[in-house]
C-alpha positions as CSV (number, residue, x, y, z in Angstrom):
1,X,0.0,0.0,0.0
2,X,2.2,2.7,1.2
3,X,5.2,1.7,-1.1
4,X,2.9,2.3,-4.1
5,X,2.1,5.7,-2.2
6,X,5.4,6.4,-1.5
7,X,6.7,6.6,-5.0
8,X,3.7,7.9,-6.4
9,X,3.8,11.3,-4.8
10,X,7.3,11.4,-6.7
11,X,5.7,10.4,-9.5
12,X,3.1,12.8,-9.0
13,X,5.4,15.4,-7.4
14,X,4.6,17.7,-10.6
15,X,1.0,16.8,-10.2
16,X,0.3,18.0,-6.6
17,X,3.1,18.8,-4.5
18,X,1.6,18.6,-0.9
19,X,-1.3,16.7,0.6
20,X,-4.2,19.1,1.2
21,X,-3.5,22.7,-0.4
22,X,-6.1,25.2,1.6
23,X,-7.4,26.5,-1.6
24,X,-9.3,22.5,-2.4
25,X,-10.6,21.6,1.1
26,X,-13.5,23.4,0.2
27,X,-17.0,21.7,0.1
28,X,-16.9,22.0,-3.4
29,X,-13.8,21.4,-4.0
30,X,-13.8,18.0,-2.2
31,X,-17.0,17.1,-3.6
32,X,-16.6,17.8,-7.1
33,X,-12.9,15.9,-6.9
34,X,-11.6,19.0,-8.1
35,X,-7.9,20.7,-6.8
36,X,-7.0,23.0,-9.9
37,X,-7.0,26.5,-7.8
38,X,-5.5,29.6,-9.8
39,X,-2.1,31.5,-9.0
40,X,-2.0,34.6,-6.9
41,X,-2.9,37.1,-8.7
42,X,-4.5,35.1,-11.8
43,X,-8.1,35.2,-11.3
44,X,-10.6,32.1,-13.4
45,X,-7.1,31.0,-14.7
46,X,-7.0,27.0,-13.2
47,X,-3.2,25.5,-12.6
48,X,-2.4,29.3,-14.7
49,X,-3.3,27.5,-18.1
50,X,-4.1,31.0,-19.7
51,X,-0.2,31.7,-19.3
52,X,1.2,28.6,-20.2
53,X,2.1,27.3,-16.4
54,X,0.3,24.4,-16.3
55,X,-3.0,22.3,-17.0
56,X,-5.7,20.9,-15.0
57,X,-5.3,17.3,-15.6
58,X,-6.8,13.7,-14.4
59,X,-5.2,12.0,-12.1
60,X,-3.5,8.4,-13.2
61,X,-2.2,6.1,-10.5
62,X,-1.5,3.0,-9.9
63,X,-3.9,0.1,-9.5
64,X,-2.0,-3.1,-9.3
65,X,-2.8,-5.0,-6.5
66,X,-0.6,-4.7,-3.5
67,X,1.6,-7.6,-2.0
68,X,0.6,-10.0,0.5
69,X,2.4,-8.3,3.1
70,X,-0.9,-5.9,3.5
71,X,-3.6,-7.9,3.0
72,X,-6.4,-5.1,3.6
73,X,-6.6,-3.5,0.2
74,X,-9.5,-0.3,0.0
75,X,-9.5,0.1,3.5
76,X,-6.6,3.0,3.3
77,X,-7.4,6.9,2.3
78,X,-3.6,6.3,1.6
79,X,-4.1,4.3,-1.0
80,X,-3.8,5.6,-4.4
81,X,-3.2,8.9,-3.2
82,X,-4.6,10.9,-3.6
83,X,-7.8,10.3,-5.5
84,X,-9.9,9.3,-2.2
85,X,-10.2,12.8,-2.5
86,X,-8.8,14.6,-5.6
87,X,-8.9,13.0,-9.4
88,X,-8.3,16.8,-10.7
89,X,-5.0,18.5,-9.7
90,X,-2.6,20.7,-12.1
91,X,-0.2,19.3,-13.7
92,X,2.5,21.9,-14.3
93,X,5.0,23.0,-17.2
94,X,8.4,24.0,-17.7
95,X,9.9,25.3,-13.9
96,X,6.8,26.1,-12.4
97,X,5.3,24.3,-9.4
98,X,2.9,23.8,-6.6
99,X,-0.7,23.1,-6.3
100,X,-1.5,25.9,-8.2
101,X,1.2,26.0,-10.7
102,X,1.7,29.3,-9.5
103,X,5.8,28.4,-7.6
104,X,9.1,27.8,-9.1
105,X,10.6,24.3,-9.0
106,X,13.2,23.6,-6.3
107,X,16.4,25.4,-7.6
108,X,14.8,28.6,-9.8
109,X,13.2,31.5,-9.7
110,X,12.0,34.8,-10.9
111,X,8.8,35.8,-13.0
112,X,9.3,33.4,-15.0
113,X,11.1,30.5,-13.3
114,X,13.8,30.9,-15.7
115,X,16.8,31.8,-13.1
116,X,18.7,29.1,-11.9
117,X,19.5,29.3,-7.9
118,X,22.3,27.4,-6.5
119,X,21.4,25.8,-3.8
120,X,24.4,24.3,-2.0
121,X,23.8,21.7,1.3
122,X,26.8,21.7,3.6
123,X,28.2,19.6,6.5
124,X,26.6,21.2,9.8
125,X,30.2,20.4,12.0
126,X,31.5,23.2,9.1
127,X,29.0,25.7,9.7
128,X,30.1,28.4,12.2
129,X,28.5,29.0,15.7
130,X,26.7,31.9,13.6
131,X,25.6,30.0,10.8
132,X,24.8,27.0,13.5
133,X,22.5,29.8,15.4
134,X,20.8,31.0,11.8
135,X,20.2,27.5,10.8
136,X,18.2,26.7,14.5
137,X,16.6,29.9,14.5
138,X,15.0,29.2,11.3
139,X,13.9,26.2,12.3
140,X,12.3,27.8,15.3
141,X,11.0,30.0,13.1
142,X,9.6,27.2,11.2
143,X,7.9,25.7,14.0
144,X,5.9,29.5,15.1
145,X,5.4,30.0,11.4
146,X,1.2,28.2,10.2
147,X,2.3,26.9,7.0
148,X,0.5,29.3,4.1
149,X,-0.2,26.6,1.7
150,X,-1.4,23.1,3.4
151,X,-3.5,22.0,6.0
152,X,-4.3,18.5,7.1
153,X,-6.9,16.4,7.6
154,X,-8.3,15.3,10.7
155,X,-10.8,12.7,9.9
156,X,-11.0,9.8,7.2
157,X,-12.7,10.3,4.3
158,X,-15.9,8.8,5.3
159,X,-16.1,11.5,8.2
160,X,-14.5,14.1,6.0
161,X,-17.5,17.2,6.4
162,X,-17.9,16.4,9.9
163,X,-21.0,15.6,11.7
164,X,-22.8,18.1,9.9
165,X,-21.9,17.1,6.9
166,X,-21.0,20.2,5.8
167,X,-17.6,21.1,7.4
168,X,-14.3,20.0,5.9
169,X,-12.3,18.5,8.6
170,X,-8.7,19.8,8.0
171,X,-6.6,22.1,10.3
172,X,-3.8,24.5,9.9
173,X,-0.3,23.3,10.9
174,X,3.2,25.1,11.1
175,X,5.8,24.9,8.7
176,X,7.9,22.1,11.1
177,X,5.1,20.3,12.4
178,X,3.9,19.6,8.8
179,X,7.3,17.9,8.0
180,X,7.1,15.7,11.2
181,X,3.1,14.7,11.0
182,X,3.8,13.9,6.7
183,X,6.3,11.6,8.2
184,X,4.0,10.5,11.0
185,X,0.8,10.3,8.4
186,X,3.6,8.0,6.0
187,X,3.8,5.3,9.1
188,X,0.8,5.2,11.1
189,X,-1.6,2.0,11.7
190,X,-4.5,1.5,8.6
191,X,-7.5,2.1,10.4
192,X,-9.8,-1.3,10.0
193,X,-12.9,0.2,11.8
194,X,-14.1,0.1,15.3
195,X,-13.3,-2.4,17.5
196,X,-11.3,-3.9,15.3
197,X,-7.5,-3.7,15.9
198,X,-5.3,-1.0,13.4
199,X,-3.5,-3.1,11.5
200,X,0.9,-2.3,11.7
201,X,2.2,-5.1,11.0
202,X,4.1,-3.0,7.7
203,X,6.3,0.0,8.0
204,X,5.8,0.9,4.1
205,X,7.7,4.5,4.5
206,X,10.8,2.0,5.9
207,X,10.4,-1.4,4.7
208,X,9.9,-1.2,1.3
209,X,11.2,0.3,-2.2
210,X,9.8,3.9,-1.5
211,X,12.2,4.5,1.5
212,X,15.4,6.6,-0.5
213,X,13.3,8.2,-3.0
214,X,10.5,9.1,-0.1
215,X,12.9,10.7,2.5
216,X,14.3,12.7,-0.3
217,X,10.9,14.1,-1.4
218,X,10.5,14.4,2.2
219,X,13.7,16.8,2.9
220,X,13.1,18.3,-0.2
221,X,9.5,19.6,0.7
222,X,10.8,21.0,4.2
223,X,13.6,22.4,2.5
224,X,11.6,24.4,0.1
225,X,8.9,25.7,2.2
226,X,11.5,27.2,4.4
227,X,13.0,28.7,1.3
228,X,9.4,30.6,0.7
229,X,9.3,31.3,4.6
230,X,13.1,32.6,4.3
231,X,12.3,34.6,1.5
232,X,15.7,33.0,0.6
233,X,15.8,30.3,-2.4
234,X,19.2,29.6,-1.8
235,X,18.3,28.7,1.7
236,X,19.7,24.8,2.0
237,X,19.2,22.0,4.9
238,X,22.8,21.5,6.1
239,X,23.3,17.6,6.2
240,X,25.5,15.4,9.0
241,X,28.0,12.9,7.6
242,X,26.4,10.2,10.2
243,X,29.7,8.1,9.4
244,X,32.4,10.1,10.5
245,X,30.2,13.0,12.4
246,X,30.4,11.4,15.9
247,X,34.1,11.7,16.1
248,X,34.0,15.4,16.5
249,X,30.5,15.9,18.3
């Protein structure tokens, strides 16, 4: 299940780039399957298609069958992600990105996404006591900072509008905490129904093909939305040599 999920959202990276962009929890946006929002600034102009940034496409994922090692197939929202609830996102052109189409990739930028940025990750036991201090103040600042783009979901789908049936369960969520509950949402238990016991008996973020490509996409995602909280796309993760890095700690 979540080794098909896993690699899809690389696969799908271009597609939609976060889990639930605030723009498409909306109840018509959730019932009409729907997550094609326009840029900033770009009014009645879906995934920007008027300027050439992107398309509003359909949604093609995988449907093999998965392996015996989770025998509980349909029971997920995880599942084919993410058409339990979208089968309409943007699918963007060139350099641009995000849900809207209305971003640059990782590693450009201007008007146009045409500017290449050098982004440049270095060993944090070469950073100095400044750069050490920038680097966790950011991250504080990441974990103060409601993330401007994504919100997640609190309830299945089945219980998605909420026991009015009319209220979209999702809740806004900082910068950091997003990074650690996308890791969290990767891992947890599938949820069989109650009184039955959550079936864990697979670590599909760990155990499985999806674990390199997944925890890159993973880094990458933090990595860029601390970029657009910095204001800096040259900001870069540092990264720890976990070989050699104990020996001067």
């Amino acid at each position: 299940m979540m080794w098909q999920s896993c690699c899809l959202v690389l696969v799908c990276a271009v597609v939609v780039s976060a889990q639930f962009p605030r723009e498409c929890v909306t109840p018509e946006g959730l019932r009409s399957g729907t997550c094609c929002p326009s840029p900033s600034g770009l009014n009645d102009d879906p995934c920007g298609s008027g300027t050439g940034r992107g398309e509003c496409v359909a949604i093609a994922v995988d449907a093999r069958p998965h392996g015996p090692q989770y025998p509980h197939d349909g029971r997920d929202d995880r599942e084919r992600w993410p058409i339990r609830f979208f089968n309409q996102t943007c699918r963007c052109n060139g350099n641009f990105s995000g849900s809207n189409c209305g971003r640059c990739r990782h590693g450009w930028t201007g008007a146009n996404c045409d500017q290449r940025v050098s982004v440049v990750r270095r060993n944090v036991m070469g950073l100095s006591t400044e750069e050490k201090r920038a680097f966790v103040d950011a991250l504080d600042q990441a974990k103060r900072t409601v993330h401007p783009d994504l919100v997640i979901a609190t309830r299945r789908t089945p219980e998605i509008f909420g026991p009015d049936g009319l209220t979209p369960q999702f809740e806004n969520i900082t910068i950091y905490n997003y990074f650690v509950w996308s890791h969290y949402f990767s891992v947890s238990k599938t949820f069989l129904g109650a009184g039955q016991a959550s079936f864990g008996g697979v670590d599909f973020s760990h155990e499985g093909p999806g674990f390199v490509t997944w925890h890159r996409f993973h880094l990458l995602q933090l990595e860029r939305d601390m970029q657009d909280m910095l204001q800096e796309p040259s900001f870069a993760l540092p990264y720890w040599n976990f070989a050699i890095g104990g020996e001067h700690m």
